[in-house]
N, C-alpha and C positions, 0 to 999 in steps of 0.2 A: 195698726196692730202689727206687733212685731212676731217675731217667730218663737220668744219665749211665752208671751199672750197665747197662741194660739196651741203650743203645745200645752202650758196650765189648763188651760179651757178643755180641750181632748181626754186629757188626765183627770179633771174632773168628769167629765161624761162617762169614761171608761168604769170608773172610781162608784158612778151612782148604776150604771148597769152590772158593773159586780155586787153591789148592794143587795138589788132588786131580786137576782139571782138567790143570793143568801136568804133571804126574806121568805121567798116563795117554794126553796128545796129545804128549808128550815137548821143551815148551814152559819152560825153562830161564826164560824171564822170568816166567811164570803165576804156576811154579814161586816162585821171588823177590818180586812182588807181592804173593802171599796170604802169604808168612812174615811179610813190610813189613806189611802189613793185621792180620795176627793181633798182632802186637808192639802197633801202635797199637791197636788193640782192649784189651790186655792194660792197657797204659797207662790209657787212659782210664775202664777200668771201676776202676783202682786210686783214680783221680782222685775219683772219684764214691764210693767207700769212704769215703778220707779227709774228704769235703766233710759224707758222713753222721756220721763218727763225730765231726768236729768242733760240728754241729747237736745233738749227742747229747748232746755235755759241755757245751756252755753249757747247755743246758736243764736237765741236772741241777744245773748251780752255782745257775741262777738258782732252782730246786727247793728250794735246802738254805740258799740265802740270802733269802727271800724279800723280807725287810726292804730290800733294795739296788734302786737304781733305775740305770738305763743307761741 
């Protein structure tokens, strides 16, 4: 897990306790900021996926090619 993974994840938690808040003080914007929060949370933890699994495969290629210089 990287450190964008883990700020996604946070951003979403943050995102579902602004929610919760909205829900319960009957705050229709809270409500809407923490769903906006959780999305962008969701997003960026996908962001941080991709950025690993792309770190993943060059390092295998350069693994199975050794011979090649970049």
């Amino acid at each position: 897990m990287n450190k964008e993974q883990f700020a996604g994840i946070r951003r979403q938690l943050a995102g579902k306790i602004r929610q919760t808040w909205g829900e319960w003080t009957g705050d229709s914007r809270q409500e809407a900021a923490g769903r906006r929060e959780q999305v962008s949370g969701k997003a960026q933890q996908d962001n941080g996926i991709a950025c690993e699994q792309a770190d993943r495969q060059l390092k295998d290629f350069h693994d199975q090619h050794r011979n090649w210089y970049f």
